[in-house]
C-alpha positions in Angstrom: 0.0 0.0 0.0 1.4 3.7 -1.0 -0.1 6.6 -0.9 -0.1 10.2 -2.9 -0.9 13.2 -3.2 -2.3 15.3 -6.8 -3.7 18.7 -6.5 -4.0 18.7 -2.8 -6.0 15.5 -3.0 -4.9 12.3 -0.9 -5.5 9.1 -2.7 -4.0 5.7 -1.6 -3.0 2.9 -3.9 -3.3 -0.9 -2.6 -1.0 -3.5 -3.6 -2.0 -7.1 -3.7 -0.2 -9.1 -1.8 1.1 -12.6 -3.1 -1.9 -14.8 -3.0 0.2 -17.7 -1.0 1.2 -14.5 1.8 0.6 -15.5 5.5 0.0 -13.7 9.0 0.5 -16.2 11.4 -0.8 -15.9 15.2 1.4 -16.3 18.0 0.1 -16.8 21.7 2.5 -16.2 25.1 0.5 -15.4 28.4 3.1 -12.8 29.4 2.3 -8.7 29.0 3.9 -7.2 25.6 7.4 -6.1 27.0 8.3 -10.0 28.6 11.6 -11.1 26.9 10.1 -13.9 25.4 7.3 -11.8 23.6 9.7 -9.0 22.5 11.7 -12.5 21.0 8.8 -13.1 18.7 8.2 -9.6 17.9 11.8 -10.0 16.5 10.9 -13.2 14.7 8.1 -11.1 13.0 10.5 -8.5 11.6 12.9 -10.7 10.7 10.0 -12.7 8.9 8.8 -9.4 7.4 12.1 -8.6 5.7 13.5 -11.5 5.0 9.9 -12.4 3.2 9.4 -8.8 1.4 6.2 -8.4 3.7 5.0 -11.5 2.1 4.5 -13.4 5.6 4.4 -11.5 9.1 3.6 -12.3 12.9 0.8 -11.3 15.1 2.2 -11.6 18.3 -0.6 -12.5 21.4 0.2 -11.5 24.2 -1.4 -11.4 28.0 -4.7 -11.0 25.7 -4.6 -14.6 24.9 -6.2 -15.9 29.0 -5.3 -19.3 28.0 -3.6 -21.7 30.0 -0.1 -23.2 28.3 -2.2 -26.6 28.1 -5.1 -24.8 26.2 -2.6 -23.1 24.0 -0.9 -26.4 23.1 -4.4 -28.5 22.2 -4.8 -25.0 19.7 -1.5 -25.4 18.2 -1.7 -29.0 17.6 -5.2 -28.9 16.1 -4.4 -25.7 14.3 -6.5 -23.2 15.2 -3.4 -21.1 16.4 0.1 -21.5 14.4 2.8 -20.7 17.2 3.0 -20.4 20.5 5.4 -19.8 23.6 5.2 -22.5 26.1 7.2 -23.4 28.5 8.7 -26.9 28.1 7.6 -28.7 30.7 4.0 -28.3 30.0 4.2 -30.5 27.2 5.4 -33.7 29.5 2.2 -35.0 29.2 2.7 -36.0 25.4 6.2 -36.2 24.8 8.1 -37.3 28.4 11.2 -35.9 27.3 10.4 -32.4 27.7 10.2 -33.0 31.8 13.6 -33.9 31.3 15.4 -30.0 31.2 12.9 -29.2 34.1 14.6 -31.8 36.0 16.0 -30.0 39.4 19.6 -29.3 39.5 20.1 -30.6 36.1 21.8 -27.8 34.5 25.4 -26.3 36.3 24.1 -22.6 35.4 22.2 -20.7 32.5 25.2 -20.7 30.1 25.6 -24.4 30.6 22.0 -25.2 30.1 21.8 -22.2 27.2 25.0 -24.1 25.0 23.2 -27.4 25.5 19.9 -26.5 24.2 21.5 -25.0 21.0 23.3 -28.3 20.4 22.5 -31.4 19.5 20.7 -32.6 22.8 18.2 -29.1 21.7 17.6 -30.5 18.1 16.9 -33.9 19.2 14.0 -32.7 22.4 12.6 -30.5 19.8 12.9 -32.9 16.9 10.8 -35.2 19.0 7.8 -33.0 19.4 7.0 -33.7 15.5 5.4 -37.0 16.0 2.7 -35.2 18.5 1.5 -32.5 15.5 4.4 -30.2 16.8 7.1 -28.6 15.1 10.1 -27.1 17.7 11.4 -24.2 16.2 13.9 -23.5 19.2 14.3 -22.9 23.2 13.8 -19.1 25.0 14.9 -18.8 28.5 12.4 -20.1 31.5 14.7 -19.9 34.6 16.2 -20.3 37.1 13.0 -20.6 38.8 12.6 -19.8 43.0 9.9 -19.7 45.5 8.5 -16.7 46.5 6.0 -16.8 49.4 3.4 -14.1 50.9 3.2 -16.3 54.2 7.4 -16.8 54.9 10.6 -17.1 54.1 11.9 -20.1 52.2 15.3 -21.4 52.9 15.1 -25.0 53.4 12.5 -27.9 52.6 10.9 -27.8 55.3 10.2 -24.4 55.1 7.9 -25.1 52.0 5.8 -27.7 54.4 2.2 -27.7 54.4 2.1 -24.5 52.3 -0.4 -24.1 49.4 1.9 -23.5 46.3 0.6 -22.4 43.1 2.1 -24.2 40.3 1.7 -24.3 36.3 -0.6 -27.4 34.8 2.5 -29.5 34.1 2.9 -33.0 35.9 6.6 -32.1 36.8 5.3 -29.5 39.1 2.9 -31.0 40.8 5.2 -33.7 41.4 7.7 -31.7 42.8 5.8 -29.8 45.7 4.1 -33.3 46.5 7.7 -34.1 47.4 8.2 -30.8 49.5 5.3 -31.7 51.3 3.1 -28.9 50.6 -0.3 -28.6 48.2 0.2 -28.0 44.8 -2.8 -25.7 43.2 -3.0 -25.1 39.8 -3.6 -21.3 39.0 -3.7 -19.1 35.5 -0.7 -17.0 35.5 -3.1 -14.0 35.5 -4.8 -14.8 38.9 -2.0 -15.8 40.4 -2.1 -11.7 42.2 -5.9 -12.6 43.3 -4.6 -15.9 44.7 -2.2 -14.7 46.9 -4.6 -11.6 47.6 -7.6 -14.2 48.7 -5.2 -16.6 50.6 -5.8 -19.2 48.0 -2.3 -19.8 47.8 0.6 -19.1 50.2 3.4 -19.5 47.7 4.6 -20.2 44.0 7.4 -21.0 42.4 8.5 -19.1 39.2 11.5 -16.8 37.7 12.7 -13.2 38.4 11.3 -11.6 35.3 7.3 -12.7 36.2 8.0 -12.1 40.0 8.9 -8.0 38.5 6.9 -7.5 35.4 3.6 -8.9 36.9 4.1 -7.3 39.7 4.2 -9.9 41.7 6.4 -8.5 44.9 2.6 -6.6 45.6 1.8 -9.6 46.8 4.1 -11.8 48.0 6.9 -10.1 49.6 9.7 -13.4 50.2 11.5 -14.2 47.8 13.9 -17.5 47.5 17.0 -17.7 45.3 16.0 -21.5 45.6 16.9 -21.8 41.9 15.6 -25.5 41.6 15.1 -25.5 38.2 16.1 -24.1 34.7 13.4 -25.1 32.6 13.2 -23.7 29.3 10.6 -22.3 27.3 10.4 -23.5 23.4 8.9 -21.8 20.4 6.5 -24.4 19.0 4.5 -24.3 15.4 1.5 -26.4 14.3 2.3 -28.8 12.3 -1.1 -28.8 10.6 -0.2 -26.0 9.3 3.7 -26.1 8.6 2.8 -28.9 6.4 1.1 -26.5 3.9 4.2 -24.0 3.8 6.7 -24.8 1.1 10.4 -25.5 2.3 11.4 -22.3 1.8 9.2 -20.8 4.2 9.6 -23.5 6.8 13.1 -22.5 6.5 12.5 -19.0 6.6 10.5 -19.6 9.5 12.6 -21.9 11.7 16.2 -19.4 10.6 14.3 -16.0 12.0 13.1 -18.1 15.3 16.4 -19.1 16.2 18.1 -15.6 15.1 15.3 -14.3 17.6 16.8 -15.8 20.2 19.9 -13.7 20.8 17.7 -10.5 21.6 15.6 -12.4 23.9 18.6 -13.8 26.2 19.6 -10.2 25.8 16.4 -9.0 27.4 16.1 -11.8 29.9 19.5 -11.1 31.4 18.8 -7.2 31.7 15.0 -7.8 33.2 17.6 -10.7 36.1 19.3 -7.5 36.7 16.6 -4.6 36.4 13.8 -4.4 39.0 15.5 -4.8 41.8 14.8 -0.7 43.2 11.5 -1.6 42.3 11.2 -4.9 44.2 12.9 -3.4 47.6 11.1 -0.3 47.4 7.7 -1.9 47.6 9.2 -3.7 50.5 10.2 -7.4 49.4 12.8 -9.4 50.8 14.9 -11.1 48.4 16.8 -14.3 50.4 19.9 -15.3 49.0 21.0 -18.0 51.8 18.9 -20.8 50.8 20.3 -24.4 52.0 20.1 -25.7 48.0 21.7 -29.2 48.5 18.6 -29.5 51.3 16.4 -29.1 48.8 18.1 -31.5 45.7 18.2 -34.2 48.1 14.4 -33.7 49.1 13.7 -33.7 45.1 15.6 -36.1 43.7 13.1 -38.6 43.4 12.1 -36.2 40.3 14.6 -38.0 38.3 12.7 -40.6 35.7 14.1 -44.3 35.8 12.5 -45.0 32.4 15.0 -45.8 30.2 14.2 -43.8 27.3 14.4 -39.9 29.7 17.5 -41.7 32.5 19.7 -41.6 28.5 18.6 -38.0 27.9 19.4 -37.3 31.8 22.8 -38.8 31.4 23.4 -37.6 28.2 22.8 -33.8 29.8 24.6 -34.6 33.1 28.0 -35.9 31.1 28.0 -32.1 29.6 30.4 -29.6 30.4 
């Protein structure tokens, strides 16, 4: 579309796009300015160049009220094309994906970072395919901590016979059985009104959502437990990839993965930003937390079946 002007008149002129152009939706249940979401904004204007304008990216953010579940049944079944999820919400239909949610797995974020760009990434998202997904690469999740309206956490026991809020992945729920406290699942969006209401005493999430959802309103101790770094992954319906040429599957997949320096770039700045913030409303952010305490209390996390122990292994023999 261009417009001119002749004689003080203001006409516009419409050019057709290519019949085979696309605008592909993308869901993430973060606000507009999360890393992750600015990472798919990039992915849309790399798309956009690289394409010409033929294919683009509308990028959903905390407007899509979806749970990650929800927003995976609509990606596999098409009726959304992409999607930010993290990874272990999809251990319910490919068990490898628990596997980088694991606690303790990973030695630190540039360990865990330089593993999921090599081959162990390609083969975790390779395996999505035969479930009607297509893994176009991993955006940072972690490390993940408690953070409690009720009291500090530095030990196991500390988490006892709390009400924890937790995302609608099995791994989760799991774990805070093992702490010994409740596990209640919550939308990420009423997690504030849960805290607010008493429905919950605690949850267990990253430093960005505890700052950019404001979070520290609410729930004024937080734990630099870091028990896990689970990732979160880019993921495309394969329903619809399967219409797109190779070309643009290429296109597609290259812009995802060049979107992913930007949004490490932005994750690391919102771990260091927010802090004034955070103190100033009056939080407590507890660095002495007894971490061996709690990888002994979850080891029994770790799968024994043999197809995930040889993923584990394979991740745990990494430097």
């Amino acid at each position: 579309m261009r417009s001119a002007c002749v004689l003080g008149v203001v006409f516009t002129v419409f050019t057709a796009l290519p019949a085979d152009a696309r605008e592909f939706r993308s869901s993430d249940i973060y606000p507009f300015d999360y890393p992750t979401v600015q990472g798919v904004v990039e992915m849309d204007r790399l798309i956009r160049m690289r394409s010409e304008g033929r294919h683009g990216v509308t990028v959903l953010s905390r407007d899509d009220r979806d749970s990650e579940s929800n927003t995976i049944a609509k990606v596999r079944g098409g009726m959304l094309d992409m999607a930010r999820v993290n990874l272990a919400a999809l251990s319910s239909i490919v068990p490898t994906t628990a596997v980088p949610a694991l606690p303790y797995l990973f030695k630190s974020t540039a360990q865990m970072r330089r593993i999921l760009d090599g081959p162990i990434g390609e083969d975790i998202l390779a395996s999505l395919e035969a479930e009607g997904l297509i893994g176009l690469c991993f955006y940072d999740g972690g490390p993940r901590d408690f953070y409690s309206s009720k009291r500090v956490i530095r030990t196991p026991a500390d988490v006892k016979g709390m009400r924890v809020r937790v995302q609608q992945a099995d791994i989760w729920e799991v774990m805070v059985h093992e702490l010994g406290a409740e596990p209640i699942a919550v939308p990420s969006e009423r997690v504030s009104a849960a805290f607010q209401s008493g429905t919950i005493d605690a949850t267990e999430h990253n430093w960005p959502t505890y700052v950019s959802l404001r979070h520290y309103n609410v729930a004024r101790y937080y734990s630099r437990t870091e028990h896990s770094m689970a990732p979160a992954a880019l993921i495309f319906s394969k329903r619809v990839w399967d219409t797109l040429s190779p070309e643009d599957q290429s296109l597609i997949r290259k812009a995802a993965r060049d979107s992913v320096p930007l949004m490490r770039r932005l994750w690391d700045e919102q771990e260091t930003a927010g802090r004034k913030a955070v103190e100033a409303a009056g939080a407590e952010i507890v660095g002495d937390v007894d971490k061996a305490a709690f990888a002994d209390a979850l080891m029994p996390l770790y799968p024994t079946a043999a197809g995930p122990r040889a993923l584990v292994r394979r991740i745990q023999s990494e430097e």
